[in-house]
C-alpha positions in Angstrom: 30.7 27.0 -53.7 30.2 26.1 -50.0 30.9 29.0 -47.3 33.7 28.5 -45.3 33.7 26.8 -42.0 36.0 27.4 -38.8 36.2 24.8 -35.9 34.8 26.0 -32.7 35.4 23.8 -29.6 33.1 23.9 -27.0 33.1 22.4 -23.4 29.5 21.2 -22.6 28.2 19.9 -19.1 27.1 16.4 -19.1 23.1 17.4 -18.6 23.8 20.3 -21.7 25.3 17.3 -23.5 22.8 14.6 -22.4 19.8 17.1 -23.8 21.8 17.6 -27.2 22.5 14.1 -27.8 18.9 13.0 -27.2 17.2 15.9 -29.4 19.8 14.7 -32.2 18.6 11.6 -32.2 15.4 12.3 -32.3 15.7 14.8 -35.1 18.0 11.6 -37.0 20.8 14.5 -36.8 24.1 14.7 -34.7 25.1 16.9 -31.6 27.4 19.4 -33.8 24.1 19.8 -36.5 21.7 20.4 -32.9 24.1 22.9 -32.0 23.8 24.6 -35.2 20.5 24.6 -35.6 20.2 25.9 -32.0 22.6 29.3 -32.4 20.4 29.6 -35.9 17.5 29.8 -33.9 18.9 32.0 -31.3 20.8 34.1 -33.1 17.3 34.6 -35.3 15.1 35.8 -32.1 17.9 37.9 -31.1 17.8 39.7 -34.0 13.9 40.1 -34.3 14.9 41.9 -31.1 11.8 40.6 -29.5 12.6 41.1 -25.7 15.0 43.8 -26.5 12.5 46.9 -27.2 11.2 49.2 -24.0 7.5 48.2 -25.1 8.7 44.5 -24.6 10.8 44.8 -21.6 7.5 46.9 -20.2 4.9 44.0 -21.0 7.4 41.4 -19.6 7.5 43.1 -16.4 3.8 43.5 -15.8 3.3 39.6 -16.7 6.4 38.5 -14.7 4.4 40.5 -11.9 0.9 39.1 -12.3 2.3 35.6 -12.7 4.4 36.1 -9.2 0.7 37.2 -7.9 -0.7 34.2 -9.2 1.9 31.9 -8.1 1.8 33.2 -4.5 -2.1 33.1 -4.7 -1.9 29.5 -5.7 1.0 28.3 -2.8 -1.4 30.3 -0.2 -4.3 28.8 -1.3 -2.4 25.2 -1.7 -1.0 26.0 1.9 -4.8 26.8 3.1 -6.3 23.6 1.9 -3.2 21.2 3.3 -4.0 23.3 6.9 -7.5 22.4 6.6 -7.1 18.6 5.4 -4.3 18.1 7.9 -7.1 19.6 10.9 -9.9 17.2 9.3 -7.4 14.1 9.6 -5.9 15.0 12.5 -8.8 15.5 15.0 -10.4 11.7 14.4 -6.8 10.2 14.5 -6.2 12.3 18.0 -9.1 10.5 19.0 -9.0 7.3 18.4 -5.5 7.4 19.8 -6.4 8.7 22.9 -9.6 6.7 22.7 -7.4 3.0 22.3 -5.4 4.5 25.4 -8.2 4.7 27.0 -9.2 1.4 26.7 -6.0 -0.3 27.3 -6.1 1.4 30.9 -9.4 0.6 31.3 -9.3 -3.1 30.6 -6.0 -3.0 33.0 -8.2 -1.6 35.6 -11.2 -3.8 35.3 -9.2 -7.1 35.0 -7.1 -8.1 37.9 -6.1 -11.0 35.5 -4.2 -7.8 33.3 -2.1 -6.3 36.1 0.8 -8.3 34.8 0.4 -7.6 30.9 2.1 -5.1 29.7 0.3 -2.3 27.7 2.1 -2.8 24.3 0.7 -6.6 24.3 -2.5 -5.4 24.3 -2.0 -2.7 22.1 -0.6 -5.8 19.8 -3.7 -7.8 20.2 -5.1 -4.6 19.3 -3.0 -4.3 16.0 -3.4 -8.0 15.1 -7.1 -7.7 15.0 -7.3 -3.9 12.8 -5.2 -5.9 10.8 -7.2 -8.4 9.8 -10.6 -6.5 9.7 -9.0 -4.4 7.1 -8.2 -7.6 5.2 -11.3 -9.4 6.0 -13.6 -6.8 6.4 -16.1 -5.6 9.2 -19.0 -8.6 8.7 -16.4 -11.1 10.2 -15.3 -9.2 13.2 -15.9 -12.8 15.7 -14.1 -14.3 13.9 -11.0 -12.0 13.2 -10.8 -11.6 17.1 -10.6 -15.3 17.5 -8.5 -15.7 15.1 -6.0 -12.9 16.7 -6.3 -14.5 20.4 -5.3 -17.8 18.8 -2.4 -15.9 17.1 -1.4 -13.8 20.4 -1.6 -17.0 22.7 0.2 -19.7 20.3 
């Protein structure tokens, strides 16, 4: 004799009823058997009372509060180490920013022929040539910068 059943309807989100749907089919089961199976389960550790006891409630509280230690341990240190690699990367960058500056103005400066080129065309040139000594390489550096004036002037 089978126990009697009663129809329950439920109204399920689409994530709730996404997660269902795939864990029946990968069990080779349907969504109302996972749901089953599911209250079983729950309905099971609820009665074993697990979280329900002082004792339980006690030892939950003291790991909830070492694991929020720990956590904010971890983001400080995390926090910490991004300070220091943003400081290491930042510095050289600063650098050889203010260093092609530099240089722009100075080749401005020491070539009459430049008073009439505009900044951003030599930072171009510039551009054009890292360019192609990533690509290339650092052994062919005469040739990448003649290749780049040919570039820049056709």
């Amino acid at each position: 004799m089978t126990a009697a059943t009663k129809n329950v309807s439920v109204k399920l989100d689409s994530k709730l009823y996404t997660a269902l749907k795939t864990r029946a089919e990968l069990n080779d089961s349907n969504v109302s058997d996972e749901i089953r199976s599911l209250l079983r389960s729950a309905l099971a550790a609820e009665g074993l009372d697990l979280y329900g006891n002082e004792v339980a409630g006690f030892i939950r509280g003291v790991v909830d509060a070492r694991m929020d230690v720990a956590a904010l341990d971890i983001e400080r240190k995390l926090d910490a180490a991004e300070d220091r690699i943003a400081a290491v990367l930042s510095r050289p960058m600063t650098a050889a920013i203010m260093a092609g500056l530099m240089s722009a103005d100075v080749l401005k400066a020491s070539y009459a022929s430049l008073d009439d080129v505009p900044v951003a065309d030599i930072w171009k040139n510039y551009l054009a040539q890292a360019g192609e000594l990533s690509r290339a390489g650092l052994g062919r550096i005469d040739e990448v910068k003649l290749h780049a004036r040919e570039r820049a002037d056709g």
